[in-house]
Backbone as CSV, one residue per row, in Angstrom:
resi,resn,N_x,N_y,N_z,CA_x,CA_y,CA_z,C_x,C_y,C_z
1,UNK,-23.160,-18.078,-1.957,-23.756,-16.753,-1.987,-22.666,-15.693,-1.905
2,UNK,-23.197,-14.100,-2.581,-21.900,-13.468,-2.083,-21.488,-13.256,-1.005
3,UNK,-22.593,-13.288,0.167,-21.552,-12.850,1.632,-20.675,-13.978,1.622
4,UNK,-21.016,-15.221,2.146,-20.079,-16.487,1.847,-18.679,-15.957,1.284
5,UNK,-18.757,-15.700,0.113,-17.621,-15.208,-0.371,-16.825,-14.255,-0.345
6,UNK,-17.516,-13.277,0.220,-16.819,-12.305,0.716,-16.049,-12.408,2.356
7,UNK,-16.752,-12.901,2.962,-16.155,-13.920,4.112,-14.834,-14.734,4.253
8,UNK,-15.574,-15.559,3.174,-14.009,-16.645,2.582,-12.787,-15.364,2.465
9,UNK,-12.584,-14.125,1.446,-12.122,-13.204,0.938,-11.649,-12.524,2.244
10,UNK,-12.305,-12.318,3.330,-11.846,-11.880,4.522,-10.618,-12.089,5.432
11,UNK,-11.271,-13.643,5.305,-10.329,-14.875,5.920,-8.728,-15.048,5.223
12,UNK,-9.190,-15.040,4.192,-7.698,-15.019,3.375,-7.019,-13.892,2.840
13,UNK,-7.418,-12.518,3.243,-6.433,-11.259,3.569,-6.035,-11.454,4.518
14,UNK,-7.017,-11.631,5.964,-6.454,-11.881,7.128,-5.393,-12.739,7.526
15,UNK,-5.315,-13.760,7.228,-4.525,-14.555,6.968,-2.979,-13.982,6.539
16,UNK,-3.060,-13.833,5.254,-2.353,-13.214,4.462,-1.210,-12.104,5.320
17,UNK,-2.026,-11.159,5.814,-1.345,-10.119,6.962,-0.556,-10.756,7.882
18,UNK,-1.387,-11.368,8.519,-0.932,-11.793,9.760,0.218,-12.840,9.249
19,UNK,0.627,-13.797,8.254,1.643,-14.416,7.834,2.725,-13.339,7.544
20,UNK,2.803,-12.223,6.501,3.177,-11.305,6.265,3.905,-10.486,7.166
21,UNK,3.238,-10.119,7.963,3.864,-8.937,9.596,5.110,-9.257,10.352
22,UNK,5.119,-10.106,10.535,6.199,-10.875,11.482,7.695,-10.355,10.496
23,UNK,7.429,-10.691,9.118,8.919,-10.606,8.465,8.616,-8.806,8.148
24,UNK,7.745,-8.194,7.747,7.327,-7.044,7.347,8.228,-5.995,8.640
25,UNK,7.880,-6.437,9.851,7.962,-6.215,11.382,9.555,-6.272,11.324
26,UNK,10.271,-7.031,11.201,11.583,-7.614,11.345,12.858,-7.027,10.420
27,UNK,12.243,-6.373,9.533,12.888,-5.928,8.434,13.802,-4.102,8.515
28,UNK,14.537,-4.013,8.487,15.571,-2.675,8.823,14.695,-1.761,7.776
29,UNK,14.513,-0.523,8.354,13.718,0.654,7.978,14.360,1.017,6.503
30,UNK,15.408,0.762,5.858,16.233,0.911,4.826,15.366,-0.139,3.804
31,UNK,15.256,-1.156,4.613,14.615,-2.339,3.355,13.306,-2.099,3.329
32,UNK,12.580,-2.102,3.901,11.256,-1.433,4.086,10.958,-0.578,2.740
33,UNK,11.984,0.855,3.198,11.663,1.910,2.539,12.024,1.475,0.968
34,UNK,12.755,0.660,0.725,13.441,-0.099,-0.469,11.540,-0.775,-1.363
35,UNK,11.393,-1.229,-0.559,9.974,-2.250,-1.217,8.990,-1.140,-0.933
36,UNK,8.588,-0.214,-0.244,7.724,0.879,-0.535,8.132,1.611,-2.064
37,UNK,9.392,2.227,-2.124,9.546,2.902,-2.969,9.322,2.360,-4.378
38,UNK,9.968,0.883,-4.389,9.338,-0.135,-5.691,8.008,-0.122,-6.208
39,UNK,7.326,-0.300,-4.638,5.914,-0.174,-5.092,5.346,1.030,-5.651
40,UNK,6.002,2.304,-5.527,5.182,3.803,-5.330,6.135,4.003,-7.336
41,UNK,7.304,3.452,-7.364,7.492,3.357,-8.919,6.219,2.579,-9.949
42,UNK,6.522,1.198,-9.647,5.255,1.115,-10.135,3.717,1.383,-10.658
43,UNK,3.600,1.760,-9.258,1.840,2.501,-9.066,2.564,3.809,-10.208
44,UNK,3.370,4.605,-10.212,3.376,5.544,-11.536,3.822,5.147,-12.915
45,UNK,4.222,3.930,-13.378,4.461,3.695,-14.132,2.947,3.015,-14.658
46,UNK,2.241,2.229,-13.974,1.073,1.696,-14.278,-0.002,2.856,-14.279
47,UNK,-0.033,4.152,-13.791,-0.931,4.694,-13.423,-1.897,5.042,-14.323
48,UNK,-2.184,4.502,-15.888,-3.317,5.021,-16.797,-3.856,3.683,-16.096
49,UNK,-3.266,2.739,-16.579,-4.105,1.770,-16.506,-4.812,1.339,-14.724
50,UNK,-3.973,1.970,-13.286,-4.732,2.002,-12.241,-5.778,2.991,-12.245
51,UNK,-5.763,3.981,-13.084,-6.892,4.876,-13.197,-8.087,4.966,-13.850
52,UNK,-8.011,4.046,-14.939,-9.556,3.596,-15.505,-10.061,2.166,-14.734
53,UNK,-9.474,1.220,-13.872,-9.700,0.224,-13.357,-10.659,1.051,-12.037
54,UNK,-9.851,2.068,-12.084,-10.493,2.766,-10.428,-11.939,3.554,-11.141
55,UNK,-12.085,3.746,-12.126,-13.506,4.360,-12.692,-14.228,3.707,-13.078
56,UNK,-13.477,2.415,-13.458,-14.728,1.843,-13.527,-15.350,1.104,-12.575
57,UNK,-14.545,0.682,-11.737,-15.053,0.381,-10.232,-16.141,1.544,-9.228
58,UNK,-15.238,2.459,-9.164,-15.808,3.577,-8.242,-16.833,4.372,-9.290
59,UNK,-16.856,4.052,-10.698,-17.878,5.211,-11.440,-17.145,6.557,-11.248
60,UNK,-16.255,7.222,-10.948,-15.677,8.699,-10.660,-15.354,8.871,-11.888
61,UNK,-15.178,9.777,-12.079,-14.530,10.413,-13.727,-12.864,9.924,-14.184
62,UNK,-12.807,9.833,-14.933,-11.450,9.319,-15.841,-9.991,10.077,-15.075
63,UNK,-10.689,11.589,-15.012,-9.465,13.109,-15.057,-9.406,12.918,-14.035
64,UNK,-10.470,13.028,-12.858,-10.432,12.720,-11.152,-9.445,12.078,-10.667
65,UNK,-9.463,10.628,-11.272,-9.005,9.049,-10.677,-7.392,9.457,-11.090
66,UNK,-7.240,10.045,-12.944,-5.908,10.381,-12.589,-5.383,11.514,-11.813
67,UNK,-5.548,12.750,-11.625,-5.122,13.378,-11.647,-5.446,13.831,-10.109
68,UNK,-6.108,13.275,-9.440,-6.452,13.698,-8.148,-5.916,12.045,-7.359
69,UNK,-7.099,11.024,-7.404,-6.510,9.702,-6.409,-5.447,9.451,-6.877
70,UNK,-4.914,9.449,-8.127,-3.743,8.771,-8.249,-2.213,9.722,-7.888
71,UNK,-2.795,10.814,-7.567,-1.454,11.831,-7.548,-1.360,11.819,-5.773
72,UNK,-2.399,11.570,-4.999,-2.425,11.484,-3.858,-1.987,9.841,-3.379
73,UNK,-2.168,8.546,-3.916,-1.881,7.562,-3.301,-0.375,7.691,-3.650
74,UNK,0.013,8.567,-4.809,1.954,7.871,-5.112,2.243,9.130,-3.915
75,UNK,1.669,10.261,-3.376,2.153,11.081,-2.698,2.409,10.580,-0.895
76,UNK,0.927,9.642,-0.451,1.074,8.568,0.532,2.095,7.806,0.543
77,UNK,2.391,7.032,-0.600,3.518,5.960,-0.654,4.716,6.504,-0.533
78,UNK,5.188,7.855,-1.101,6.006,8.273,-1.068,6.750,8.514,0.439
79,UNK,5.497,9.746,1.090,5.377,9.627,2.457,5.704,9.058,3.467
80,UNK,5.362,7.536,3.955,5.244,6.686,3.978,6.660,5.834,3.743
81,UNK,7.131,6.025,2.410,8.627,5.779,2.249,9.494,6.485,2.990
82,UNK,9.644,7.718,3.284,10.177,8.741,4.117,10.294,8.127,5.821
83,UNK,9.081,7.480,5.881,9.047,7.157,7.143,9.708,5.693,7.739
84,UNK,9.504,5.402,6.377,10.557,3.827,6.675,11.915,4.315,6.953
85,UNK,12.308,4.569,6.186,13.787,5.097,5.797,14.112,5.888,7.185
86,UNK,13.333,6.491,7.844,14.193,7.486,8.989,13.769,6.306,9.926
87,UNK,12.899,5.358,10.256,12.379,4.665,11.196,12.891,4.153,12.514
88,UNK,14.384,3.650,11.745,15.640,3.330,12.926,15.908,4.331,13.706
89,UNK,16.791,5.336,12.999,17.119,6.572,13.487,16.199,7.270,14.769
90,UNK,15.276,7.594,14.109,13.911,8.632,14.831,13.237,7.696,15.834
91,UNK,12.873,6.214,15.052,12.241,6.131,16.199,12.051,4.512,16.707
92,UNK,13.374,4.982,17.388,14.326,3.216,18.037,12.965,1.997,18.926
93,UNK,12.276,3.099,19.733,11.162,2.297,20.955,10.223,1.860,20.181
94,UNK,9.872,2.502,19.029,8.646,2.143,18.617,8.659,0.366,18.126
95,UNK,7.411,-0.078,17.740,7.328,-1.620,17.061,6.323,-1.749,16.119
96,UNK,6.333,-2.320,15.083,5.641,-2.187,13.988,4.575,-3.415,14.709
97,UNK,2.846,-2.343,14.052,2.324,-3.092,14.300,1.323,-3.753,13.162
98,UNK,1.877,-3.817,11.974,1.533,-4.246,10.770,1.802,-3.939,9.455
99,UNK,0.954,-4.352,8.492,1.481,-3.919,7.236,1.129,-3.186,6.749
């Protein structure tokens, strides 16, 4: 059934994370910010094609998905990259508590 499967689907993100974190966790704010920024290239290089996948999922309009979610998630990632990158520096006590 679908809950079943969506369950199963649960289990194996969860999973997934929690394997993930430990090295994610361990990793110098430089490398971090290194594999964020890869990713936030990407997401703009792919971004027609993440933006009709996202309309047709969510039903939102074509212009929306680009020009609004997609200009805001590379602006998060970006963000986000910023924060890796100073992470050592700024903020030595802290401990990552995921991905």
């Amino acid at each position: 059934t679908r809950e079943v499967q969506k369950q199963w689907y649960q289990r194996r993100v969860r999973g997934s994370a929690s394997a993930a974190k430990e090295g994610w966790c361990n990793m110098q704010g430089h490398i971090r910010a290194r594999h964020l920024y890869s990713v936030t290239r990407e997401v703009q290089k792919q971004g027609k094609l993440l933006s009709v996948m996202e309309c047709l999922s969510s039903g939102v309009a074509i212009r929306e998905c680009k020009n609004v979610m997609l200009t805001d998630l590379v602006q998060t990632l970006y963000h986000y990259t910023g924060w890796a990158e100073l992470s050592a520096p700024e903020l030595k006590d802290y401990q990552g508590v995921g991905i």
